[in-house]
C-alpha positions, 0 to 999 in steps of 0.5 A: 533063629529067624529074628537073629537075621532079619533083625541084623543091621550093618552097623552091629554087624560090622562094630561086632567084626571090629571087635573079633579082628581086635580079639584076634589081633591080640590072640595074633600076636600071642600065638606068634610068641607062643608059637616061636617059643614052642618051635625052637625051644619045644617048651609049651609055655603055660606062663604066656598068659602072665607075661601077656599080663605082666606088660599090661601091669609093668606098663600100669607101674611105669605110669602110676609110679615113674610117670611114664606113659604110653609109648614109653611103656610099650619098650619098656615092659616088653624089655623088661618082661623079656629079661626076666623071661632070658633069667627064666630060660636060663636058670630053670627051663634050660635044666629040663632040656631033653626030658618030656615037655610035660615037666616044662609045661608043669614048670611054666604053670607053676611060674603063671600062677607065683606070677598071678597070685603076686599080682592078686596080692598087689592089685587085688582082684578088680580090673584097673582101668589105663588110660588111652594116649591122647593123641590115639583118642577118637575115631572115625565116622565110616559110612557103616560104623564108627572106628576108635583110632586106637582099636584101629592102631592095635589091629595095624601094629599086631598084623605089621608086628605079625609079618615083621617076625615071620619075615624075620624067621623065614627070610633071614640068615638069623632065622635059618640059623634059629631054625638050624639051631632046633633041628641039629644044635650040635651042628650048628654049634660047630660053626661057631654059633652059641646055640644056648644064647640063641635059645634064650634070646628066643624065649626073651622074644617070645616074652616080649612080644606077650608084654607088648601085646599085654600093654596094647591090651591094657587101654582097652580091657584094664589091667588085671591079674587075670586078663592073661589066663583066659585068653591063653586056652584060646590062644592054645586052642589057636595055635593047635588049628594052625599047627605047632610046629608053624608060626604063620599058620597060628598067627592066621588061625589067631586072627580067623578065630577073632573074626569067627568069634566076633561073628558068631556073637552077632548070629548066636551069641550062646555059641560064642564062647565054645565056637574056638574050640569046635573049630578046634576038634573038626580040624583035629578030626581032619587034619591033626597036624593042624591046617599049616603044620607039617608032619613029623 
């Protein structure tokens, strides 16, 4: 233990820093649309992960088959993931309105591992490496690291990405009507609104927002059938310590829990890949709600 610390430069320190804020941005914007899911649809959706995989693959497809790149596969496979996530809601989710969460929870699990196994079949099983854009190449020589200008582009979009939608939600006649939606439905359907589109845009956004930030992933980690899997327990995990029913606290909890792993790394690499979830179960023990939610 003494040799982790004295051997410990500023550089390792501040490049291993990096890396968690960019875990964390990625963890950031997945618990946005999970979290938003989950707040206005009660639906614990287990097939985040596939669609957080299904943008990183569309965006390999649109380049590989269409010639399209980057910028333009960041609106179309959030687009296009979002439709089909509008098809899901509507056909299959919406029939499991009132009845426990589990049969949603069973049902999104069902539909990620259909997803996955299509794409195993597809791709096969290695990571297929995505190109980065050019003009997004490089960095920048800081005094204390050197910073690649993409990683730096995805921790700026994830965090104006972040704010947009929480502003959105909180500050907005859409956003109160979205909220009045989940807590009296009827009633706010006898103002004229169309709750059940409501509802299904909500869960296209949240689908949405998994591909984007599946498409942001894809130059950095590759594209594989598996990327979304794993990265969703950490997600969940985020999403519990900041609060169900809250989408800025698992949007801040997925960025500390970037940095805290990133950390962690740095000081006792072999705590790295369970901190989340101590993290996780001290919280619970404290505060069960989570340390934004409220009590119901």
């Amino acid at each position: 233990m003494d040799g982790i610390f004295t051997s410990l430069s500023m550089p390792v320190l501040f490049g291993q820093v990096l890396v968690g804020l960019i875990n964390g941005a990625f963890y950031a914007v997945m618990c946005l649309g999970l979290s938003l899911v989950f707040g206005m649809l009660r639906i614990i959706n287990f097939a985040h992960g596939a669609q957080y995989m299904l943008g990183a693959v569309l965006a390999y497809f649109l380049l590989t088959r269409l010639g399209i790149g980057y910028w333009g596969a960041m609106i179309i496979a959030p687009a296009l993931v979002a439709a089909v996530g509008m098809v899901i809601e509507r056909l299959l989710l919406r029939r499991l309105t009132g009845t426990d969460p589990l049969y949603g929870l069973l049902m999104t699990f069902g539909l990620a591992l259909i997803a996955e196994s299509a794409i195993l079949h597809w791709l096969g099983a290695t990571a297929i490496p995505y190109p980065m854009p050019d003009s997004l190449k490089g960095g920048t020589k800081l005094s204390f690291m050197f910073l690649p200008t993409y990683r730096a582009w995805v921790v700026c979009v994830s965090l104006v990405l972040c704010v947009a939608v929480w502003l959105a939600l909180e500050r907005t006649r859409l956003g109160s009507y979205l909220r009045a939606a989940t807590d009296n439905p009827v009633l706010v359907q006898n103002f004229g609104l169309n709750v059940p589109l409501m509802l299904t845009l909500t869960y296209g956004a949240g689908a949405g927002l998994a591909a984007l930030a599946g498409v942001l992933a894809a130059p950095i980690y590759g594209v594989s059938f598996s990327m979304g899997s794993g990265l969703l327990i950490t997600v969940f995990a985020a999403i519990v310590i900041g609060g169900m029913n809250s989408i800025l606290g698992a949007t801040v909890s997925g960025l500390a829990l970037g940095l805290i792993e990133g950390l962690t790394k740095v000081l006792y690499p072999p705590a790295s890949s369970v901190i989340v979830f101590v993290v996780m179960i001290l919280v619970l023990t404290v505060r069960p709600q989570g340390l934004f939610g409220r009590q119901e």
